[in-house]
C-alpha positions in Angstrom: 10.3 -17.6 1.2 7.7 -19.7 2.7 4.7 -18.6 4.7 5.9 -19.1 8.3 9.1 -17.1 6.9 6.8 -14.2 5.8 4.9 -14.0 9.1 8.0 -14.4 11.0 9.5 -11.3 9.1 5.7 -9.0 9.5 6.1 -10.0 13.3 9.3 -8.8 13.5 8.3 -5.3 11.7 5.6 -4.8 14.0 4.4 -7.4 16.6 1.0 -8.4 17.8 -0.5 -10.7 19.6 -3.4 -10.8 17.4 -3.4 -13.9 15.6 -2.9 -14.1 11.5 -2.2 -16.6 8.8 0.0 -16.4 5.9 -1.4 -18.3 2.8 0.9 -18.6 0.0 -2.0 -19.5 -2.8 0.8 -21.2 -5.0 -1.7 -18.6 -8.1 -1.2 -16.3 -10.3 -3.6 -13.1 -10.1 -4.4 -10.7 -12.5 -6.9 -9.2 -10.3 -4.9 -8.5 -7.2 -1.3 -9.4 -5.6 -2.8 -10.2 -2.2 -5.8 -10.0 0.2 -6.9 -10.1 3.7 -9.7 -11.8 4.9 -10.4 -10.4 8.5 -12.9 -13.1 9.2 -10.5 -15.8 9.2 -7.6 -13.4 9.6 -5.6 -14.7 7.0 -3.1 -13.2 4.5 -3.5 -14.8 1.3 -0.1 -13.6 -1.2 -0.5 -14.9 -5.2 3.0 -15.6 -5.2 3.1 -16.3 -8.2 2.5 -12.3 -9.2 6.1 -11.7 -8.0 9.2 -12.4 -9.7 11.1 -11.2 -6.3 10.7 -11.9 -2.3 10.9 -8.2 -2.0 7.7 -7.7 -4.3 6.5 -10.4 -2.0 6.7 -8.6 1.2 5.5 -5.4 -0.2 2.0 -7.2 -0.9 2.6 -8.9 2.4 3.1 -6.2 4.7 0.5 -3.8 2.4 -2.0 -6.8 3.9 -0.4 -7.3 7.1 -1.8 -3.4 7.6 -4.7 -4.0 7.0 -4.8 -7.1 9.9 -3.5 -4.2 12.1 -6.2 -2.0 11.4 -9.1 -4.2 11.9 -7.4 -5.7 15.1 -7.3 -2.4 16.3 -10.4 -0.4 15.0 -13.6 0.4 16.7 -15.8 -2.4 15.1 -17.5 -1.9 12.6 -14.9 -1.4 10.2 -15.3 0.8 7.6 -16.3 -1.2 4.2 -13.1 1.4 2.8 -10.4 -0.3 3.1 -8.0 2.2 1.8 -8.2 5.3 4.6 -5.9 7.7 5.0 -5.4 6.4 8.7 -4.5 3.0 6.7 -1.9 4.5 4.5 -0.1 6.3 7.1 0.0 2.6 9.0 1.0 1.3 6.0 3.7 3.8 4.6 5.0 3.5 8.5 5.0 -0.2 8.1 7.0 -0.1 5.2 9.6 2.5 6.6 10.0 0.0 9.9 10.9 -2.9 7.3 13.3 -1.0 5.5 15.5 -0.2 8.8 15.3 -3.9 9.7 16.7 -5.0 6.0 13.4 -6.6 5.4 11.7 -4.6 2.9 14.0 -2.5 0.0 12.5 0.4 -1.5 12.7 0.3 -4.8 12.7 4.6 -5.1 15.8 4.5 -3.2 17.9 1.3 -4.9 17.3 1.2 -8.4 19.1 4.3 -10.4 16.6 4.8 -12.9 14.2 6.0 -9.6 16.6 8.0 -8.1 17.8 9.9 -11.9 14.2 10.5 -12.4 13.1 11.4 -9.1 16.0 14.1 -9.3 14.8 15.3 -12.4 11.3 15.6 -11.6 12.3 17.8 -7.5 14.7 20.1 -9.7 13.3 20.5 -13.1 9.3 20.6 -11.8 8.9 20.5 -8.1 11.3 23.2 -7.2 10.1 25.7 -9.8 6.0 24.8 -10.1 5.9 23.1 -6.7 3.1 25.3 -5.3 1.1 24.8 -8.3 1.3 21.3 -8.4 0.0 21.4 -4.3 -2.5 23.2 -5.3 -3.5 20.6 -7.9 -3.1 17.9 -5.6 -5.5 20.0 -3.2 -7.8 20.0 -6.0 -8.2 16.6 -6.8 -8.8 15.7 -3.2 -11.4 17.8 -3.0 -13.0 16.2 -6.0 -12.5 12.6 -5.0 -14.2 13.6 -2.0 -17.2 14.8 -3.6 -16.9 12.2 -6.1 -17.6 9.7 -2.8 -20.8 11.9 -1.7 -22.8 10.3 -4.6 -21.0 7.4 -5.2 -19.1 8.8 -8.4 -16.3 7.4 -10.3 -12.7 9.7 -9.3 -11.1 8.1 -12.1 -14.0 8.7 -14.7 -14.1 12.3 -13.9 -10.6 12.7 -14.2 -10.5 11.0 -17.7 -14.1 12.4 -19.0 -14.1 15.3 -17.4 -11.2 16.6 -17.2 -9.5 14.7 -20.0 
């Protein structure tokens, strides 16, 4: 897939008329699959990360929502990137380009997701689902006071809490 190709396919998921460029960077990251620079508004992909076109466009339209949002936000945006407001975008972004054929979800096609994901509703969810909400509830709250100070989520999850 080339880059007019891939912005053809993010227009068609959700159009704008707010201009955006595709750059294939022809690299291989290990730091990241993809970027967007809102300055320029362009959406460079390391294509060279993905060994499929459907990997591709999951990178592609994870930074095509992120275009979305800054077209659309109240300027400044926020130096966060990852909002909850852009994860709803995004997850909605990604249910649009399944409908349309352009985006497969990889849960949903490839057994070994759907066995485990069956396992995991009826052997945990089902019986300690509460539990495992309230958990989740838990660990919002203390990312959230993790970002008050400017603390590391991840480092109290593995020092702290081990």
């Amino acid at each position: 897939m080339n880059q007019e190709q891939i912005r053809e396919k993010l227009l068609q998921i959700r159009d704008t008329d707010e201009f955006f460029t595709v750059i294939l960077s022809g690299k291989k990251s290990r730091k990241v699959n993809g970027l967007y620079k809102p300055e320029s508004r362009e959406i460079i992909l390391h294509n060279k990360n993905f060994e499929s076109d459907n990997e591709l466009m999951y990178t592609a339209i994870h930074e095509y929502a992120h275009h979305l949002q800054f077209c659309s936000s109240a300027k400044p945006v926020s130096a966060r990137a990852h909002t909850t407001h852009f994860y709803s975008l995004f997850h909605s972004l990604l249910y649009e380009a399944e409908t349309l054929g352009i985006y497969a979800n990889p849960f949903e096609t490839i057994d070994e997701f759907t066995a485990l994901t069956r396992r995991i509703r009826d052997k945990v969810l089902a019986v300690d689902g509460q539990l495992m909400k309230e958990l989740g509830g838990l660990l919002l709250e203390a990312q959230q006071l993790c970002d008050k100070p400017h603390a590391s989520f991840s480092d109290y999850l593995d020092r702290v809490l081990r």
